[in-house]
One Martini backbone bead per residue (centre of mass of N, CA, C, O) as a GRO file, in nm:
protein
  113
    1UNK     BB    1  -1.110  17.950  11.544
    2UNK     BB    2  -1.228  17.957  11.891
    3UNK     BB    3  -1.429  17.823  12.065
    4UNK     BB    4  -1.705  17.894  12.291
    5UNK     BB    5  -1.669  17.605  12.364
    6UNK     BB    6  -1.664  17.350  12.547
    7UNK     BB    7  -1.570  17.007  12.491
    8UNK     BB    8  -1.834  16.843  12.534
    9UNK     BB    9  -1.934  16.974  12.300
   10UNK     BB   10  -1.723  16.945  12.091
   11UNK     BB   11  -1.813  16.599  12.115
   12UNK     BB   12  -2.030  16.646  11.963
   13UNK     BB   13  -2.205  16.620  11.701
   14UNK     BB   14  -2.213  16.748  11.359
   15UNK     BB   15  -2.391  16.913  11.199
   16UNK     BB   16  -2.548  16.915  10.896
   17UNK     BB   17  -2.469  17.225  10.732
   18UNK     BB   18  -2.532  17.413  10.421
   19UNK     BB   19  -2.290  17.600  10.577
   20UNK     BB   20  -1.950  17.629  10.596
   21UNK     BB   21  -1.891  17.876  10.802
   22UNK     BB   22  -2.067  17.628  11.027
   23UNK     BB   23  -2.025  17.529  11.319
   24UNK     BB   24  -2.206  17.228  11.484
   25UNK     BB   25  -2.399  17.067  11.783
   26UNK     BB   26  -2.561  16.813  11.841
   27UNK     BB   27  -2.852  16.714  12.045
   28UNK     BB   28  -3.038  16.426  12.085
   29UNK     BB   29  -3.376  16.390  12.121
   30UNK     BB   30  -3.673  16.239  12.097
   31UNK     BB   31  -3.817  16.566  11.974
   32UNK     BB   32  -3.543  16.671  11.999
   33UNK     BB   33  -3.307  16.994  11.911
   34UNK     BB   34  -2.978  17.084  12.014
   35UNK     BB   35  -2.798  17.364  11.889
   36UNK     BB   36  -2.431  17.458  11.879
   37UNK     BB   37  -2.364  17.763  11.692
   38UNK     BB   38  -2.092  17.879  11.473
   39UNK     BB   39  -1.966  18.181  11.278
   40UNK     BB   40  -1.714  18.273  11.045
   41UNK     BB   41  -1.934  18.394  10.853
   42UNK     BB   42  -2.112  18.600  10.656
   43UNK     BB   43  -2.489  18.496  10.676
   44UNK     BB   44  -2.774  18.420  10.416
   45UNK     BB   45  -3.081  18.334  10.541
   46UNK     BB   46  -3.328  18.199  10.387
   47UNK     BB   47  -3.615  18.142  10.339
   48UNK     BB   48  -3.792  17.957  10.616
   49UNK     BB   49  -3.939  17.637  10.758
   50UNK     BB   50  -4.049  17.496  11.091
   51UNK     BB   51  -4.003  17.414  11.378
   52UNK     BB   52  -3.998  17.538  11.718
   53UNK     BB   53  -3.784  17.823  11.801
   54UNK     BB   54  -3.504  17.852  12.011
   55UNK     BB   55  -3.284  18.153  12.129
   56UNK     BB   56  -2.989  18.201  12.213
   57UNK     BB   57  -2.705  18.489  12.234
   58UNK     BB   58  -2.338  18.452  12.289
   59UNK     BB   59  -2.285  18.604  12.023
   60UNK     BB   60  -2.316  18.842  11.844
   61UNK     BB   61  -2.523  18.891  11.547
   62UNK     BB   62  -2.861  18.928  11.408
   63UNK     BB   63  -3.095  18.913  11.153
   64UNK     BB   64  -3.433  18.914  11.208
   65UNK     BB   65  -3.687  18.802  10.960
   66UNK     BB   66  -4.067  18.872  10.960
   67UNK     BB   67  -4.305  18.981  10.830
   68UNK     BB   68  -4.094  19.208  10.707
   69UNK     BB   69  -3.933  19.254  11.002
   70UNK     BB   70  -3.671  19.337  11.156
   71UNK     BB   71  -3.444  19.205  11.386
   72UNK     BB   72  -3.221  19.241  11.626
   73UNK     BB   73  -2.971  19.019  11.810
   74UNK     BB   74  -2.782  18.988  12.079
   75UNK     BB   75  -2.604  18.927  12.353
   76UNK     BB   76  -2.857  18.762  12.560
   77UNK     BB   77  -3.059  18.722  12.349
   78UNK     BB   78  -3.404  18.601  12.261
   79UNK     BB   79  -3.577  18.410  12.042
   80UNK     BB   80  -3.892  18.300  11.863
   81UNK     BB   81  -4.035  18.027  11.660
   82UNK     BB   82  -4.285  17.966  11.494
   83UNK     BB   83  -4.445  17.704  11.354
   84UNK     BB   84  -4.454  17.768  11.043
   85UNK     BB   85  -4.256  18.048  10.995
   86UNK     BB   86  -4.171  18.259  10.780
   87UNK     BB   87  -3.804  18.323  10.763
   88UNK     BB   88  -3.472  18.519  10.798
   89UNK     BB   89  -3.139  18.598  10.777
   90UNK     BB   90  -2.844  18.761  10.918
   91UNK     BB   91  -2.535  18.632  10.973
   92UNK     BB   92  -2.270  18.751  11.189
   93UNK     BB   93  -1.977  18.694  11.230
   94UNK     BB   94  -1.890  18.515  11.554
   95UNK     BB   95  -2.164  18.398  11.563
   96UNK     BB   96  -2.346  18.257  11.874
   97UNK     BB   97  -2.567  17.964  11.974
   98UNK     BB   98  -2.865  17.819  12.124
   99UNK     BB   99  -3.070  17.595  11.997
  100UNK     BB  100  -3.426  17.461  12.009
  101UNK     BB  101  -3.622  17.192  11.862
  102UNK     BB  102  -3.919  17.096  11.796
  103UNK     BB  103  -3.726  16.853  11.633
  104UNK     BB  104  -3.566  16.567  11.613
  105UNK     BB  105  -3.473  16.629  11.229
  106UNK     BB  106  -3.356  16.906  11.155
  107UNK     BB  107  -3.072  16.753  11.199
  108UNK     BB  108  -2.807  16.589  11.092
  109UNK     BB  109  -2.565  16.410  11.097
  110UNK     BB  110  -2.217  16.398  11.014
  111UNK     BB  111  -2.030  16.224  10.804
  112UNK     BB  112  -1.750  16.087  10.868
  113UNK     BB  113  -1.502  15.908  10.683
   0.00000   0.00000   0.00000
């Protein structure tokens, strides 16, 4: 799969996530952090909770459920996640977003050896 990203994203460091199918992009700023994040297969996001994120969706499809209500978001859309809001969600296959976390360690770079 070839990314949407320009190369200096993609020459950002890879984020740590906990999902193979996922790869990410982190900028890292002194007390938050940006990341640009593509799926490459449908992934089933546990409920879970951290700090306020936002998101811009630039490619495909999510299911996102907070509340048991699920929202579904496209192309061009954004949506924000309150500190401590939990939530999960499906993401489809394609899937591609910048999300921006109101917290600096919500993820580690990825280690490579």
């Amino acid at each position: 799969m070839v990314s949407i990203f320009p190369k200096p994203i993609c020459n950002l460091p890879e984020a740590d996530i906990a999902f193979d199918n996922v790869t990410a992009y982190v900028s890292q700023g002194i007390n938050e952090q940006v990341v640009f994040m593509e799926f490459k297969k449908d992934t089933d996001i546990p409920e879970h909770s951290h700090a306020s994120q936002w998101e811009i969706v630039l490619e495909g499809k999510v299911d996102y459920v907070e509340d048991g209500v699920k929202h579904t978001y496209r192309k061009g859309d954004r949506f924000f996640v309150p500190k401590g809001k939990k939530h999960s969600a499906k993401v489809y296959s394609g899937y591609a977003s910048i999300v921006f976390f109101d917290q600096k360690d919500r993820y580690k770079k990825k280690n490579i050896c």
